[in-house]
C-alpha positions in Angstrom: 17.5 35.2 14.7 21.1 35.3 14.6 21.5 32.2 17.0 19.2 30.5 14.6 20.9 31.3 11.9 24.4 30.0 13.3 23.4 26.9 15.4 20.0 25.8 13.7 19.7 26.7 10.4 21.2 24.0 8.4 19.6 21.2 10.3 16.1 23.2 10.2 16.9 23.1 6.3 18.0 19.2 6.1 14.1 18.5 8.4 12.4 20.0 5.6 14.4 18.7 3.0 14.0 14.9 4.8 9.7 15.7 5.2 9.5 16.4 1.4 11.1 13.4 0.9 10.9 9.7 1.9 12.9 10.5 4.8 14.9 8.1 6.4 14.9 5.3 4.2 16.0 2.6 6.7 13.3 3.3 8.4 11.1 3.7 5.6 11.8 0.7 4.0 8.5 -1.7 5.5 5.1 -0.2 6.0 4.8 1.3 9.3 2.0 -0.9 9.9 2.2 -4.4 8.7 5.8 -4.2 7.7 5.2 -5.2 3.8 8.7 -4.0 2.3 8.9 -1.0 -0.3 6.0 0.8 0.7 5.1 4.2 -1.7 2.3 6.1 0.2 1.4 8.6 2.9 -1.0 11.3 4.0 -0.5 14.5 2.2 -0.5 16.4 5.3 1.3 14.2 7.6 -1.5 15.3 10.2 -3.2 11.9 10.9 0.0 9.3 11.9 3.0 11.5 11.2 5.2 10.8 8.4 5.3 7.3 7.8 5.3 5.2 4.8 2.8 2.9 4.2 1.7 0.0 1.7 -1.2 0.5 -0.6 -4.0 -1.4 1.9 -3.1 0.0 5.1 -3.2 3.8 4.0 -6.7 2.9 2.3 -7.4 1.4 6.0 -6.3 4.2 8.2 -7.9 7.1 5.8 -11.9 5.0 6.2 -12.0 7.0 8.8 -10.6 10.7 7.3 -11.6 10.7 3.4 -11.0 14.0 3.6 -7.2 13.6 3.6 -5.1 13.3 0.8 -2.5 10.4 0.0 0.5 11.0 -2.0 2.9 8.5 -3.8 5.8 8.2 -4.1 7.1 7.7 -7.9 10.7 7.1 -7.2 11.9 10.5 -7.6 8.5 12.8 -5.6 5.5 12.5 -4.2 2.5 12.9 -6.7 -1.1 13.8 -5.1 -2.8 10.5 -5.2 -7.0 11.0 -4.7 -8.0 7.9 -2.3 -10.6 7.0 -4.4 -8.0 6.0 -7.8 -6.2 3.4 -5.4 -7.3 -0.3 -6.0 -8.0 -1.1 -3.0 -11.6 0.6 -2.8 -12.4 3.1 -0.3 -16.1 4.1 -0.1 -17.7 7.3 2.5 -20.8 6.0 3.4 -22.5 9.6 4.7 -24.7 9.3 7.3 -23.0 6.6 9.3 -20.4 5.9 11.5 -16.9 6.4 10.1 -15.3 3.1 8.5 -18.9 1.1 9.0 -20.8 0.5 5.9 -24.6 0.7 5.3 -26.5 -2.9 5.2 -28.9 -1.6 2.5 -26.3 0.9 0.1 -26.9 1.7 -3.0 -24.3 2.8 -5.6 -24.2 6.2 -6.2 -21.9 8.8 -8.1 -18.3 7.7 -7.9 -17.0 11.5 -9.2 -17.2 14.1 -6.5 -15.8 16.9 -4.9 -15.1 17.4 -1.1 -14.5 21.2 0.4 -13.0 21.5 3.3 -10.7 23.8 5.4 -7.6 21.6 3.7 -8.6 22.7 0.3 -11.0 21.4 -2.4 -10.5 17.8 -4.3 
């Protein structure tokens, strides 16, 4: 503990401090995937694609296929939880098919519910 303490303490501390955050912002600064500039969002758990940034439509795009996971955005200052379905861009769960397809014959149904999962409950 005590080498940790004097050679890797500080930059464990300025990791954590740059995950909370928007991290680099240089490299932050386009969406990591189709390089629109000022991008505010990115999954909650930084489990899916790491801790990129991305615009609006391409984090609606990558969670089709994990509604489960929360988004956060970022308001200038912190990220605030951000529930996939109050984006604009929609994002629908069709249950009983494949992941990201949608159903030739849906009908709408509730827009409100709640998912439980080992992540938490939203």
């Amino acid at each position: 503990m005590r080498i940790w303490v004097t050679n890797y303490r500080d930059e464990t501390l300025d990791e954590m401090l740059r995950l909370e955050g928007r991290g680099n912002a240089a490299f932050h600064a386009k969406c990591a995937f189709c390089k629109r500039p000022d991008p505010l969002f990115r999954c909650a758990r930084q489990t899916c694609l790491g801790p990129g940034m991305y615009c609006e439509v391409c984090i609606v795009d990558i969670h089709r296929q994990l509604p489960t996971h929360m988004v956060e955005m970022w308001s200038g200052e912190f990220f605030i939880p951000m529930p996939l379905n109050e984006l604009a861009v929609e994002a629908r769960v069709q249950l009983g098919h494949v992941p990201g397809t949608y159903c030739p014959k849906a009908t709408s149904a509730h827009k409100d519910f709640v998912i439980m999962d080992t992540l938490g409950i939203r």
